[in-house]
C-alpha positions as CSV (number, residue, x, y, z in Angstrom):
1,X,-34.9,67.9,28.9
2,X,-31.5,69.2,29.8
3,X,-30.7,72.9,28.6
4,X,-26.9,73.2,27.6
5,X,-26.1,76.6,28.8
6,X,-22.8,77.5,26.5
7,X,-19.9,79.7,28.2
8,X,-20.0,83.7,27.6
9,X,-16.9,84.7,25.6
10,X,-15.3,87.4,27.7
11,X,-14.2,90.6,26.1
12,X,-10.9,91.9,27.7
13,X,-12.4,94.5,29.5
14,X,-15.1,91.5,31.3
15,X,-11.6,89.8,32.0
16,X,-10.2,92.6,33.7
17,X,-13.2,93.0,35.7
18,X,-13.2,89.5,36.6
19,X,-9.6,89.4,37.8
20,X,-10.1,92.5,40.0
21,X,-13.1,90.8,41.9
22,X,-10.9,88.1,42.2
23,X,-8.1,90.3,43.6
24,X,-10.3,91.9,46.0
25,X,-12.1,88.1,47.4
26,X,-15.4,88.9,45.7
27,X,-15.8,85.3,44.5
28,X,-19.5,85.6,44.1
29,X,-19.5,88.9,41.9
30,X,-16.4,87.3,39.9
31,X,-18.2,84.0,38.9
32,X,-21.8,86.1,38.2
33,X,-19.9,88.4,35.8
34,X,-17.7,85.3,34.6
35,X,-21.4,83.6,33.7
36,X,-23.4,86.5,32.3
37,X,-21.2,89.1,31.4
38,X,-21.4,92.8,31.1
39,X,-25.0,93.7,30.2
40,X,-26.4,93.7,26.3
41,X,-28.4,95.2,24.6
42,X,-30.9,92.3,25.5
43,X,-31.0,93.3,29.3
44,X,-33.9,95.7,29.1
45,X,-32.4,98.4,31.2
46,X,-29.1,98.4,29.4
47,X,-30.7,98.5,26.2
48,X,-29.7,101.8,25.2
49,X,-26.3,101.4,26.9
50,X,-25.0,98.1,25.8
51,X,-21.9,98.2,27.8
52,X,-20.1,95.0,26.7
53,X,-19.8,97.1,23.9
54,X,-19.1,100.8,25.2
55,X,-16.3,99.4,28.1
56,X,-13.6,98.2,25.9
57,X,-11.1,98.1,28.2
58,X,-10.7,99.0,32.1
59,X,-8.0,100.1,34.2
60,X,-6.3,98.8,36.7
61,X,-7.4,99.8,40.2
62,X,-6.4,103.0,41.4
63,X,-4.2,103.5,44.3
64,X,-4.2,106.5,46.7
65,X,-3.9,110.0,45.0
66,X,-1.2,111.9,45.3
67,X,-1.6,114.8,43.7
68,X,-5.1,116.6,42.5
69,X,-6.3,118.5,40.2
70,X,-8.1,122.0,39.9
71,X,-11.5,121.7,41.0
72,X,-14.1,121.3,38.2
73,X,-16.7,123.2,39.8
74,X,-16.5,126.3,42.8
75,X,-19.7,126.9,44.8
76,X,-18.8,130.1,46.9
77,X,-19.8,129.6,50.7
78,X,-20.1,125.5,50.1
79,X,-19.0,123.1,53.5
80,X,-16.6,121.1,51.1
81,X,-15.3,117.3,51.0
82,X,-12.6,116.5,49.0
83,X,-13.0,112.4,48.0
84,X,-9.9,111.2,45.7
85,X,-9.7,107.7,44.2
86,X,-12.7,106.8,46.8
87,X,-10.8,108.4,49.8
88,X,-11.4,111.5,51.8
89,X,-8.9,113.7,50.9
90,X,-9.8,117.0,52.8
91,X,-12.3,118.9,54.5
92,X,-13.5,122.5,55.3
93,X,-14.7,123.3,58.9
94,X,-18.3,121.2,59.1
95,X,-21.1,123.7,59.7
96,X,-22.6,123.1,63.3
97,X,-24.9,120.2,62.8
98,X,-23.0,117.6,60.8
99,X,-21.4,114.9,61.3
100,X,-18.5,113.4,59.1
101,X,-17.4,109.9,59.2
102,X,-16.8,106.8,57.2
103,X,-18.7,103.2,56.7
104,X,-17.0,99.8,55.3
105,X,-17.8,98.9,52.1
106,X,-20.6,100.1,49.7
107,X,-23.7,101.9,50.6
108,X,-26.0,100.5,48.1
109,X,-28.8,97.5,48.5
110,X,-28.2,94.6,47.2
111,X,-29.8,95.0,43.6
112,X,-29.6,92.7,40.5
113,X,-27.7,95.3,38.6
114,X,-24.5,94.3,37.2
115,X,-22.8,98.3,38.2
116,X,-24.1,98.0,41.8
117,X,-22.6,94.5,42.4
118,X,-19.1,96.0,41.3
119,X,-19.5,99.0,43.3
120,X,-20.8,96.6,46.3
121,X,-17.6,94.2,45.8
122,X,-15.0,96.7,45.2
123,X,-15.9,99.5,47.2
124,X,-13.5,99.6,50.7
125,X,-15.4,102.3,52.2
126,X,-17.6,105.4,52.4
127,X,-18.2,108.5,53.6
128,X,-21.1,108.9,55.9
129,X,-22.6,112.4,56.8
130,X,-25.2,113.0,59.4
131,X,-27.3,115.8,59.5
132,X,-29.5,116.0,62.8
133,X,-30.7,119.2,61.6
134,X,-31.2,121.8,58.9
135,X,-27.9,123.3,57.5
136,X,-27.5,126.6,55.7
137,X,-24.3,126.0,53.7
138,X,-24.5,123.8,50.6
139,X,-22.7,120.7,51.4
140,X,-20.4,119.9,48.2
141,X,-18.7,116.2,48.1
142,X,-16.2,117.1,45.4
143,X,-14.9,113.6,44.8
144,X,-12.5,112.9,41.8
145,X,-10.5,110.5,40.2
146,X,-6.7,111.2,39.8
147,X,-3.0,110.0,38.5
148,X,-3.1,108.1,35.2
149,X,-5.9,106.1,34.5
150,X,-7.8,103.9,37.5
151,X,-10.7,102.1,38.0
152,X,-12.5,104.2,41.1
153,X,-15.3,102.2,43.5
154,X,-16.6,104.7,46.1
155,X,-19.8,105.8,48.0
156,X,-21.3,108.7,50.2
157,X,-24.1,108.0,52.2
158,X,-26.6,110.8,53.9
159,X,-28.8,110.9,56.1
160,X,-31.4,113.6,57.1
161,X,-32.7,113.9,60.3
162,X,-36.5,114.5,60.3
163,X,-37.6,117.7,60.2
164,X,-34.3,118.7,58.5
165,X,-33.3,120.2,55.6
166,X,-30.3,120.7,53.3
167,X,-28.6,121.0,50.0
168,X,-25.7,118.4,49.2
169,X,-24.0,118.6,45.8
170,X,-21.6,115.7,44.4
171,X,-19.4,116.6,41.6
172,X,-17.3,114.2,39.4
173,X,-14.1,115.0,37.9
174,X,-10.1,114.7,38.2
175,X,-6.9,114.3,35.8
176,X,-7.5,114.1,32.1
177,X,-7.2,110.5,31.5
178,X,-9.2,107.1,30.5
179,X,-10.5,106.5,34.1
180,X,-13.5,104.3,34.7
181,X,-15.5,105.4,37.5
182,X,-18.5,103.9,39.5
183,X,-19.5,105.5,42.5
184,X,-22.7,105.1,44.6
185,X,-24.6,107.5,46.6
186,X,-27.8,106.6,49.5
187,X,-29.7,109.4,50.3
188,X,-32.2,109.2,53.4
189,X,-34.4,111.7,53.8
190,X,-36.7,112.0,57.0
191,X,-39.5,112.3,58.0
192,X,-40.5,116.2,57.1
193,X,-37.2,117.1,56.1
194,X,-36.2,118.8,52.7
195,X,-33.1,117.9,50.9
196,X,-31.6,119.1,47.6
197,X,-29.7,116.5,45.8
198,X,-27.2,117.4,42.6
199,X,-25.1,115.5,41.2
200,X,-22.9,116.5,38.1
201,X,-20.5,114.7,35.9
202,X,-17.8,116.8,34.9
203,X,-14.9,114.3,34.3
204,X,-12.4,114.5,31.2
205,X,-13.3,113.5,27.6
206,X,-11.9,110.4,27.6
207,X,-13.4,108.9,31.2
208,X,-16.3,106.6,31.9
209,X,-18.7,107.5,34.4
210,X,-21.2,105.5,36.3
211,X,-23.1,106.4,39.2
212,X,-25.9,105.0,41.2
213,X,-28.3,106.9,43.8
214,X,-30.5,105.4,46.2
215,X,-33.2,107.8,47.8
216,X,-35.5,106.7,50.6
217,X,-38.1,109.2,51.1
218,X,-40.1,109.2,54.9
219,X,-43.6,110.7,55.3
220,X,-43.9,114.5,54.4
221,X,-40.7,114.8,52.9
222,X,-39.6,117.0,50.1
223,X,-36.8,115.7,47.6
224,X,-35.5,117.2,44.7
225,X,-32.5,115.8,42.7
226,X,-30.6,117.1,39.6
227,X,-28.8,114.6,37.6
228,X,-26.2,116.6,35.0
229,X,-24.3,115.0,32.6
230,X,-21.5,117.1,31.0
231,X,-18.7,115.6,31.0
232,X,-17.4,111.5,29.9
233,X,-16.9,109.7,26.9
234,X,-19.6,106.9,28.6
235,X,-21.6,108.1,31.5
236,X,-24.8,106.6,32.9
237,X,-26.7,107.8,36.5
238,X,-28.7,105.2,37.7
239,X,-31.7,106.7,39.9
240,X,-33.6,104.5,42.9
241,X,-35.9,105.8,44.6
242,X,-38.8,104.6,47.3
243,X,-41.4,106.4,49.2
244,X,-41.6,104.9,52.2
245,X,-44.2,107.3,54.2
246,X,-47.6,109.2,53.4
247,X,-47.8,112.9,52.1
248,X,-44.2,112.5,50.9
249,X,-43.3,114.7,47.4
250,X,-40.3,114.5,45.1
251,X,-39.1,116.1,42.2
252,X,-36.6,114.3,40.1
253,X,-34.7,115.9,37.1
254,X,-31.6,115.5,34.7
255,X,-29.4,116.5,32.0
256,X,-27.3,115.2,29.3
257,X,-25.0,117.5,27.6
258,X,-23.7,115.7,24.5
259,X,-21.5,116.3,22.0
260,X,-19.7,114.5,19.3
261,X,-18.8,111.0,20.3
262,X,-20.2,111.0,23.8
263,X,-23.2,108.6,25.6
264,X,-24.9,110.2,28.4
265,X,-27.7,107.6,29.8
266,X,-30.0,108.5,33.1
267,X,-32.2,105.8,34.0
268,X,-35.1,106.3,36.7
269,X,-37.0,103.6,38.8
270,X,-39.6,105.4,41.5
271,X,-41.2,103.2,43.5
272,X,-44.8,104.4,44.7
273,X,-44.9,102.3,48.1
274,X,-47.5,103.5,50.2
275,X,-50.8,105.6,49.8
276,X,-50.8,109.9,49.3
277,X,-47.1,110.3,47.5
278,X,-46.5,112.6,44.7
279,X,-43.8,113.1,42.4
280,X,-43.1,114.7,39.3
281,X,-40.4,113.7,37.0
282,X,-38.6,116.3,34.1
283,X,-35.4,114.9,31.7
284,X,-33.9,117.1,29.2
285,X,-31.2,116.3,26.5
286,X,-29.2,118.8,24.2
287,X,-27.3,116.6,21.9
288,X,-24.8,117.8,19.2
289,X,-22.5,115.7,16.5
290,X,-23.0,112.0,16.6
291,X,-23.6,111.6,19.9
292,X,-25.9,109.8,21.6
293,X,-28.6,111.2,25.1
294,X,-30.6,108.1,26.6
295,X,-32.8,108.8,29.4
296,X,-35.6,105.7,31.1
297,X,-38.0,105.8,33.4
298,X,-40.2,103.5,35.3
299,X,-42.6,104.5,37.9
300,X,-44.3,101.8,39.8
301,X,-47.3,102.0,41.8
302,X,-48.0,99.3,44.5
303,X,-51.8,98.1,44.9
304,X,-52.0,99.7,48.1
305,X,-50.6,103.0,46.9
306,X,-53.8,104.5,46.4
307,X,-54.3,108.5,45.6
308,X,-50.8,108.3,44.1
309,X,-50.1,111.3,41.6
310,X,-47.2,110.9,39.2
311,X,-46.2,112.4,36.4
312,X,-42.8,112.2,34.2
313,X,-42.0,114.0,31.4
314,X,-38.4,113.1,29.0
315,X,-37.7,116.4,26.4
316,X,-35.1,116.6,23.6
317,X,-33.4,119.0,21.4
318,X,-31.3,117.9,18.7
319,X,-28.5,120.5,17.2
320,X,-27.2,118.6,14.7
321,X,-28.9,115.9,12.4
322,X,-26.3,112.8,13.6
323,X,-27.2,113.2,17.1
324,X,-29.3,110.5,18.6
325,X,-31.9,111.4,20.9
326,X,-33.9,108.6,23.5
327,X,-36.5,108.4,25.4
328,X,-38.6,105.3,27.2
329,X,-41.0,106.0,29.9
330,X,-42.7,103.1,31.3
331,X,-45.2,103.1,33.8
332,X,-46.2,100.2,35.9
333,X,-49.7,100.5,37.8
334,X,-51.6,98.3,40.3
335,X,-53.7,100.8,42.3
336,X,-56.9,101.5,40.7
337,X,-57.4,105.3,42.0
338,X,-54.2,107.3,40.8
339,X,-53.4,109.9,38.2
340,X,-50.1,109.2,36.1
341,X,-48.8,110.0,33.0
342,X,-46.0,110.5,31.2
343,X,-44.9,112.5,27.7
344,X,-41.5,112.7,25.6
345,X,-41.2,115.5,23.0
346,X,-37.8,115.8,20.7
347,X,-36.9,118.0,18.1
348,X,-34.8,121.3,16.5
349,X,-34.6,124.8,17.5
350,X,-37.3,126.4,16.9
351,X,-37.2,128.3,13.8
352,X,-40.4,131.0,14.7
353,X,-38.5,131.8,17.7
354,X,-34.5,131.8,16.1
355,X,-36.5,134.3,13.2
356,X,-37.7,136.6,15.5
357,X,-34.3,136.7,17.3
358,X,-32.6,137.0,13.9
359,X,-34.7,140.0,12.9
360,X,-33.9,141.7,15.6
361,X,-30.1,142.0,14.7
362,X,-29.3,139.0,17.1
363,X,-26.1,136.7,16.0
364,X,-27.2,133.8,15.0
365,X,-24.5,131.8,17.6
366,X,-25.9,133.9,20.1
367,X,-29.9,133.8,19.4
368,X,-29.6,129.6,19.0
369,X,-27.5,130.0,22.9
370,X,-30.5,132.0,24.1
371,X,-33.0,129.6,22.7
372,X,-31.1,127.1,24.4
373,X,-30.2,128.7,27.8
374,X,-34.8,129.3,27.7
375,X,-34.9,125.8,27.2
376,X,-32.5,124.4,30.2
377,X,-34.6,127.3,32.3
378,X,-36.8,125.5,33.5
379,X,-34.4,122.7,35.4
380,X,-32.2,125.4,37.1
381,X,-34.7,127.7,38.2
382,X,-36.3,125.5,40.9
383,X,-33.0,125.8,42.9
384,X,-33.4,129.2,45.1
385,X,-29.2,129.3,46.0
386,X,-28.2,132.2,44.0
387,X,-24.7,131.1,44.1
388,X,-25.3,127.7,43.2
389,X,-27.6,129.0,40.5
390,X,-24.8,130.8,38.7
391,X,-22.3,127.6,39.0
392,X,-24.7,125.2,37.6
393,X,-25.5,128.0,34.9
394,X,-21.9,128.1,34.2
395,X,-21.4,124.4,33.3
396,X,-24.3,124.8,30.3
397,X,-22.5,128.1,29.4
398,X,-19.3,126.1,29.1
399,X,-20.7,123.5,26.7
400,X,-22.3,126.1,25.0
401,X,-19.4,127.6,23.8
402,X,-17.8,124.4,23.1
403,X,-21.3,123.6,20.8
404,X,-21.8,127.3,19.5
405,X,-18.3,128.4,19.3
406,X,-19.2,132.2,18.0
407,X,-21.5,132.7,20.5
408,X,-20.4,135.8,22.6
409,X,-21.9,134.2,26.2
């Protein structure tokens, strides 16, 4: 029997797409996303984030920046990078022990993901940093998109020499226009080493922001990552990671920050490769308005991956009664001797704990902040910079006053 396979109707934004792969040679991609389109709602990682229905249009590509905008965020003491539209812009003196350079093209795998094969077909080139040994300074790669609106592909990759250790922070921003933005970050961390990986969205109100982040994790190794969302109309992080060596640990967290109108989606896939890995996985959402917080996670253990220990946990807290709230852990297991879970709680502000404040003369704008602030606690306190403490604090005390205007922060 012969299956008629009937064409996909384009939307204009698929279109666009399609024309740019063209443009750039990327026959392959062009015909792929000519075929299937952007993914549905039936793809079961876009489920949540249907985006031939979020991307309504797209941008033509973006040239080279001319002028930038004010950073978004200022770490004090940070070895910065300045990317615009995918290009290295500028750089502060490189602390002794890192090397700066650039790669063709994407830095990403090949992966069956409609966002990567963009990224992979449209990105020119990357920056590359190598670090043959522990650096003090945070590393910040403040990489933006500027000018009217553009369609950005770019990628950073980093590598950790073993026994190393570091702190690399990526921020997203730029002008206040309708960009669409999908960068790609590969993070490999060696043997022993212990790396701090952050990456925060704080583009305009009207951009769309997706980013991808590979992580390969040697033997012994420490990772922790922080995923913050706080910024586009549309934004989805896409997390890969694989532990590729024994006694290897990894924490792995995020935020969305929503507010009326925006989609904030983090999606997770760990891969458990080998035998005596840990990891432990925390997701938190503040939502407000009609607005809608995603966050998946899948954590796969291979047969062999005996004495793995795992455990992921997604946490919500709605402030208004039209905010949307999501949360799908899955957990895939074919070793017999492991110990993995995974939990999702969602609800309101406390009430017990906002009466007590309440009876204690407290505001109420300013007792639902601290309730709040207690809540995101537990995500910032892990990181030991006290610097870079007080700038990520100052991004949730900016939404916070955009959320809870009469709170005196």
């Amino acid at each position: 029997m012969t299956i008629q396979k009937f064409p996909v109707r384009l939307s204009p934004a698929e279109e666009s797409l399609v024309a740019q792969l063209e443009s750039a040679g990327a026959k392959d991609a062009a015909d792929r996303l000519r075929d299937a389109g952007l993914p549905t709602r039936r793809v079961e990682s876009y489920h949540y984030t249907d985006l031939k229905m979020l991307l309504r249009d797209v941008p033509a590509l973006s040239g080279d920046a001319t002028d930038t905008s004010p950073p978004a965020l200022h770490i004090p003491g940070a070895f910065r990078i300045l990317m615009a539209n995918g290009a290295v812009q500028e750089t502060t003196t490189a602390p002794a022990g890192v090397i700066v350079g650039k790669v063709k093209g994407s830095v990403l795998s090949a992966r069956d993901d409609a966002v990567v094969r963009l990224n992979t077909a449209l990105a020119k080139e990357s920056l590359s940093i190598d670090l043959d040994h522990s650096v003090d300074p945070v590393i910040h790669i403040d990489r933006r998109t500027e000018g009217p609106a553009g369609h950005v592909n770019g990628g950073a990759k980093f590598f950790v020499a073993d026994g190393g250790s570091a702190t690399i922070v990526e921020t997203f921003s730029g002008s206040d226009a309708a960009h669409l933005g999908n960068h790609a970050s590969y993070v490999s961390v060696g043997k022993g080493a212990n790396v701090t990986h952050i990456m925060i969205d704080l583009s305009g109100p009207t951009a769309r922001h997706f980013g991808t982040a590979e992580y390969e994790i040697a033997a012994d190794a420490r990772l922790r990552t922080l995923t913050i969302h706080a910024g586009s109309a549309v934004a989805r992080t896409q997390l890969f990671a694989r532990f590729s060596g024994e006694g290897a640990h990894a924490d792995f967290t995020g935020l969305n920050l929503v507010e009326d109108g925006q989609h904030a989606d983090i999606t997770l896939d760990i891969a458990h490769a080998v035998p005596n890995t840990t990891s432990a996985e925390l997701f938190k959402s503040v939502a407000r308005g009609r607005s809608r917080a995603v966050f998946q996670g899948k954590i796969v253990v291979a047969q062999h991956a005996q004495k793995t220990d795992a455990k992921m946990m997604a946490q919500g807290l709605m402030l208004s009664d039209t905010a949307e709230i999501l949360a799908k852990p899955e957990l895939e297991i074919f070793a017999d001797d492991v110990v993995c879970g995974h939990g999702a709680t969602c609800g309101e502000i406390d009430s017990d704990s906002l009466f007590y404040l309440l009876s204690r003369g407290i505001p109420r704008p300013d007792a639902e902040s601290m309730l709040v602030r207690a809540f995101l606690d537990e995500l910032f306190d892990p990181i030991e910079d006290a610097e870079l403490n007080e700038a990520l604090l100052s991004i949730t005390d900016g939404w916070l006053a955009r959320a809870i205007p009469q709170a005196s922060l």
